[in-house]
C-alpha positions as CSV (number, residue, x, y, z in Angstrom):
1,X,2.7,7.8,-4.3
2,X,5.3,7.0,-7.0
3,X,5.0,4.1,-9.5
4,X,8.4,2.7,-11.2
5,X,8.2,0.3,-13.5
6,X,11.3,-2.3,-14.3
7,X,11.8,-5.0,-17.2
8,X,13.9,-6.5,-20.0
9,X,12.9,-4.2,-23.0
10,X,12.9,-7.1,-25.6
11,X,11.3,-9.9,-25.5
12,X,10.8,-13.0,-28.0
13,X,8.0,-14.4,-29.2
14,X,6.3,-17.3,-27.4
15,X,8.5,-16.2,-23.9
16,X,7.3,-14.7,-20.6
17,X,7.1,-11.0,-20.0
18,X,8.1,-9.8,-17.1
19,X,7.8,-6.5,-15.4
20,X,8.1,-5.0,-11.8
21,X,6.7,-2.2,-10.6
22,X,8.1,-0.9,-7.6
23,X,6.1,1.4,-5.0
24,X,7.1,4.4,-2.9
25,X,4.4,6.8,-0.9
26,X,2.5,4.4,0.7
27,X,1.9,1.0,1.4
28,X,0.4,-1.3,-1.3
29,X,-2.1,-3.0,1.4
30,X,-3.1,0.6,2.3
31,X,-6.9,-0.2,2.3
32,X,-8.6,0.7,-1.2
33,X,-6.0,1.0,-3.3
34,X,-6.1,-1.1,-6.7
35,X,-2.6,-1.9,-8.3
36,X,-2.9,-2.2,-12.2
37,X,-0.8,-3.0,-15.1
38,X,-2.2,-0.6,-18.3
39,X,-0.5,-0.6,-21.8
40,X,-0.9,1.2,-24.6
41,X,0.5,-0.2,-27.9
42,X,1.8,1.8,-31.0
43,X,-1.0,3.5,-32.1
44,X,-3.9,2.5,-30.2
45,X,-5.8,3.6,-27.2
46,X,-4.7,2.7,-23.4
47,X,-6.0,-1.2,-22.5
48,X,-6.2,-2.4,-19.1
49,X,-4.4,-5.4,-18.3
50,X,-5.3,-6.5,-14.7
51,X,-5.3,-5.4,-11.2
52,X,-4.4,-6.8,-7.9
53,X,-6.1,-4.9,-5.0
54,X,-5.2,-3.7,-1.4
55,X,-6.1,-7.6,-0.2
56,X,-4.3,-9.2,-2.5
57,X,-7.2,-10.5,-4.7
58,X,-6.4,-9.9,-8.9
59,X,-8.5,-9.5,-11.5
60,X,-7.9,-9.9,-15.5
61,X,-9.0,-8.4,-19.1
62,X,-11.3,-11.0,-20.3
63,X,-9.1,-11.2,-23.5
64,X,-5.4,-11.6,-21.0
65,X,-6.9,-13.8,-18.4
66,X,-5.4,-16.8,-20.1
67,X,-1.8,-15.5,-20.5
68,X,-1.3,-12.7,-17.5
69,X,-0.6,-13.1,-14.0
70,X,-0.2,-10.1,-11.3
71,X,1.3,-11.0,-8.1
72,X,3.1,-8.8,-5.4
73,X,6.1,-8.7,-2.6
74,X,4.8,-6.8,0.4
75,X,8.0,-7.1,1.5
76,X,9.7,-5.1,-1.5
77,X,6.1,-3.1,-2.0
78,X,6.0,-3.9,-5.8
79,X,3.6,-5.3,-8.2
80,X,4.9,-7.8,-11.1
81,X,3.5,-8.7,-14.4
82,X,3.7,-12.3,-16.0
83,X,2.3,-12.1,-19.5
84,X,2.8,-15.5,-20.9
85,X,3.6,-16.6,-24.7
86,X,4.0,-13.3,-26.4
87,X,3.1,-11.9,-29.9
88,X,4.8,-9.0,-31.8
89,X,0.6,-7.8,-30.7
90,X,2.2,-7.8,-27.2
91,X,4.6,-4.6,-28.3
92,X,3.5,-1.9,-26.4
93,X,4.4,0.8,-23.3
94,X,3.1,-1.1,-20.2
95,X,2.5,0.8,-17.0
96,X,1.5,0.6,-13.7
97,X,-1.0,2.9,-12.3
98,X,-3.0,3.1,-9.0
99,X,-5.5,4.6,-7.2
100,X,-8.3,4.5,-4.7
101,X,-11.0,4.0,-7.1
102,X,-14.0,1.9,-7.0
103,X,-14.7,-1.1,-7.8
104,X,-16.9,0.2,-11.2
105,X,-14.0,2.0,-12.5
106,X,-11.3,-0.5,-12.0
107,X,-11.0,-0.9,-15.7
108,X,-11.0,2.3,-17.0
109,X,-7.7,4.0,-17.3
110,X,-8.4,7.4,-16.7
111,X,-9.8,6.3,-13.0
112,X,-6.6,6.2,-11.7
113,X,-4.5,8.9,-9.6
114,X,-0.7,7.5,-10.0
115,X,1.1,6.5,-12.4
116,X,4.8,5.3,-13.2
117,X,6.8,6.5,-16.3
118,X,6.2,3.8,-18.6
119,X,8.4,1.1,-20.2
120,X,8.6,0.0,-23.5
121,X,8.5,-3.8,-24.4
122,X,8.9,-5.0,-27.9
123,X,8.3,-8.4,-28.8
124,X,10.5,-9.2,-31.7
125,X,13.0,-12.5,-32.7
């Protein structure tokens, strides 16, 4: 499975991040498989994001749930972020990664098998 991820690279503060992650290897409804968006800001450890899982259900970081949204194209087999009303605290590498993992681990970073590259976002006027 290969994981790219796509985006603007700057972003102002108070707009809409927006990233797509676009998926080759398999299918993203293959059965199992969660989809999440990981970033790690300058710094600081790797935080999980959000997921959205081989049925299409998502789930969110307590402390995003208000601002992100994860949707997908089964069409285009990608995954897109929405992170709404960004901060310079929103700088960071954001990646997708993905696995068949369970549903314990699905917010623990190191749980997951693939990853894309990474892109960098900077939130800056």
């Amino acid at each position: 499975v290969q994981l790219q991820e796509s985006g603007p690279g700057l972003v102002r503060p108070s707009q809409t991040l927006s990233l797509t992650c676009t998926v080759s290897g398999d299918s993203i409804t293959t059965n199992y498989y969660y989809w999440s968006w990981i970033r790690r800001p300058p710094g600081k450890g790797l935080e999980w994001i959000g997921y959205i899982d081989y049925s299409g259900s998502s789930s969110y970081s307590p402390s995003l749930k208000s601002r992100a949204s994860i949707s997908r194209d089964t069409g285009k087999n990608q995954i897109s972020l929405q992170l709404n009303s960004v901060t310079p605290e929103d700088t960071a590498v954001y990646y997708c990664a993905a696995g068949p993992i369970s549903t314990v681990s699905v917010q623990t970073p190191r749980a997951y098998q693939y990853w894309g590259q990474g892109t960098q976002v900077t939130v800056s006027s």
